[in-house]
N, C-alpha and C positions, 0 to 999 in steps of 0.2 A: 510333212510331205517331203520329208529329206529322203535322198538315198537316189535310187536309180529313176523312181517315182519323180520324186519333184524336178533332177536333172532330166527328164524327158519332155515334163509339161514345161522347163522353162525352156530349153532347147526350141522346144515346137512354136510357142508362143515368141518367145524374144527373136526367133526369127521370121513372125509374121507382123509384128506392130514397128519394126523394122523395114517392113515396104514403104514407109512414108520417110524414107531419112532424106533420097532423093529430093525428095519435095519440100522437106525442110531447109534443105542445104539452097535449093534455088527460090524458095519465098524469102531467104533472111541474108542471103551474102552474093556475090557475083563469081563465084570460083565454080568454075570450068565443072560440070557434071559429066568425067568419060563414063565408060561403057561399064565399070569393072568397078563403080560407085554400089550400086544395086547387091550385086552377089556379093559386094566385100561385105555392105552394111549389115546384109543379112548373116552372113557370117558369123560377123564379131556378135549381132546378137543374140545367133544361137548359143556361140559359144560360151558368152558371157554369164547369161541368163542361164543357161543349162550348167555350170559349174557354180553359180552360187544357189540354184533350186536345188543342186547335190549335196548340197550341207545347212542348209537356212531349213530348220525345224518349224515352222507358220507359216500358214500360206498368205497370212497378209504379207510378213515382211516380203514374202517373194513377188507379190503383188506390187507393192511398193518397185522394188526391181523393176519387175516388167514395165510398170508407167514410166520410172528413170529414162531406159534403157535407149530407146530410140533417141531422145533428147541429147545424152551423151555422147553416143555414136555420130552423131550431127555434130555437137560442140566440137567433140575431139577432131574429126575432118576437119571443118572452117577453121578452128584455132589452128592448125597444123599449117594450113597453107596461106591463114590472112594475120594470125593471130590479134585474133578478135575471137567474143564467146558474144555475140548477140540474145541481147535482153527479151528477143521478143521469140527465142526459143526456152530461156534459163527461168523467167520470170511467168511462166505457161504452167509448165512442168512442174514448178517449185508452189503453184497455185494448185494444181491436182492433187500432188501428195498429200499438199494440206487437206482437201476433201477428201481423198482416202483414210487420212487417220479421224478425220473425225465421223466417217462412217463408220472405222473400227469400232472404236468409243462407243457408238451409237448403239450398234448392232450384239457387242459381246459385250459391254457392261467394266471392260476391264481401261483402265484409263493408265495403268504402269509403261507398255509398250510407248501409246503415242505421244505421252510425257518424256521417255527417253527420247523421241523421237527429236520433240522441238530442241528439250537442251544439245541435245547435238548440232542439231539447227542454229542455236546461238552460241555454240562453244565454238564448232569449226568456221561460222562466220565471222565471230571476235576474234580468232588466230590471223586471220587472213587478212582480217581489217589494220590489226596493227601493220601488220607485212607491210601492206601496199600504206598505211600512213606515216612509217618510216620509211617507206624505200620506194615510193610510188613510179619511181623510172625502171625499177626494175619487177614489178607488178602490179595489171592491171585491177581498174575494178571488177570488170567482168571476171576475173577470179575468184574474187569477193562471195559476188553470188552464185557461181557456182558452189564454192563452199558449202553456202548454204541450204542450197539442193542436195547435195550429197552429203552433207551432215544430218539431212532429214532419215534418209535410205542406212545411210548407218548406223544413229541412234537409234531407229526401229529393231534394226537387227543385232545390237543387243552393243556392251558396254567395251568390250573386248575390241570388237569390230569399228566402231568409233573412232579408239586411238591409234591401233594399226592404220585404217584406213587416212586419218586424218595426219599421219607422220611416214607411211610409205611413200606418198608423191615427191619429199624431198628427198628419199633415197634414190629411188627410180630415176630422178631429176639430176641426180650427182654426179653419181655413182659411174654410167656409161660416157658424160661427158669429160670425167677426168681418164677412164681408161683410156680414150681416143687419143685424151692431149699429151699423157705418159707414151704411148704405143705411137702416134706419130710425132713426138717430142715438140710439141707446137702449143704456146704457152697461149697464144690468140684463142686458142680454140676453147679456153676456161671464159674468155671476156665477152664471147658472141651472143648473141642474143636467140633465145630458141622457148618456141609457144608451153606455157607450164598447163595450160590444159588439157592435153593429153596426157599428160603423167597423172593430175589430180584422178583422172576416169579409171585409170589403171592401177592409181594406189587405193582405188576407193575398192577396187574390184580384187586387190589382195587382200584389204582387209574384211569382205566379205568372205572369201574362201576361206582364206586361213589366219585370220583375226584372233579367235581363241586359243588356237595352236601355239601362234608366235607369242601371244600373251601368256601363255605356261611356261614357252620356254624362259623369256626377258625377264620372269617372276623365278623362277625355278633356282 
């Protein structure tokens, strides 16, 4: 379903299961709902959702996406303004996917995908867990589980996508706070404290687009 196809149906799609972010964001945390929550959420998951159904060859893994996708878009707001990743959105979602793969399983007989699925599930959790058990002031557990959420949606979508996605959030995460502290020469600005859940969402979502691309190059 890749190509203009499946960037259409996620586009359409990720920007309608995307109406409930509002209401996720005000069932799970106390941070302020303005007016410009609604059209961003839906936004990001058109966008989102329509540039990885542009390249994601199975409509489960894009399946898989679309269940993610709201749940993310909520993380990433609340972690941004509370940093906090609330269990009783991470721990929902990360139970869905589970039931999607094993309707996959079910239904097509093939059990390769939802088996990458979980080891991903227990590769990008295991990374995260050492993080926070060596450094746990400088990452929470709801990190942890995210991970594990997002290690589900990227081992589904294949092996490439995985390690990209599972090693761009600490790029993303670096990379713009050291430019800031170089460009306004301010060494504080490496020591501040700033939410990693939005980057996880974002590197997850580069290693979904361009996952295999950058795995030919780094291999090449």
């Amino acid at each position: 379903m890749s190509g203009p196809t499946g960037a259409l149906v996620g586009a359409l799609v990720g920007g309608v299961v995307c109406l409930c972010v509002p209401w996720l964001v005000a069932r799970t945390s106390e941070v302020a709902r303005g007016p410009r929550l609604l059209p961003g959420a839906v936004l990001a998951g058109a966008v989102s959702a329509g540039a990885a159904g542009a390249v994601l060859d199975s409509g489960w893994a894009l399946a898989a996406v679309l269940v993610a996708t709201p749940a993310c878009v909520a993380l990433a707001f609340i972690d941004w303004h509370t940093r906090l990743l609330p269990s009783r959105i991470v721990l929902p979602a990360t139970g869905v996917l589970l039931g999607l793969l094993a309707l996959e399983w079910a239904v097509t007989g093939d059990h390769d995908a939802p088996l990458r699925a979980l080891v991903g599930l227990v590769a990008a959790r295991s990374i995260y867990w050492v993080l926070w058990f060596v450094h746990s002031a400088g990452m929470g557990f709801g990190d942890v589980r995210l991970a594990a959420l997002l290690g589900l949606v990227l081992g589904r979508a294949g092996w490439a996508e995985l390690v990209v996605g599972t090693y761009a959030p600490f790029l993303l995460f670096a990379v713009p706070g050291l430019l800031l502290a170089l460009v306004r020469r301010d060494r504080s600005l490496l020591r501040a404290a700033y939410p990693f859940g939005p980057f996880m969402v974002l590197g997850a979502l580069v290693g979904l687009v361009a996952g295999p691309g950058l795995a030919d190059l780094m291999t090449a």
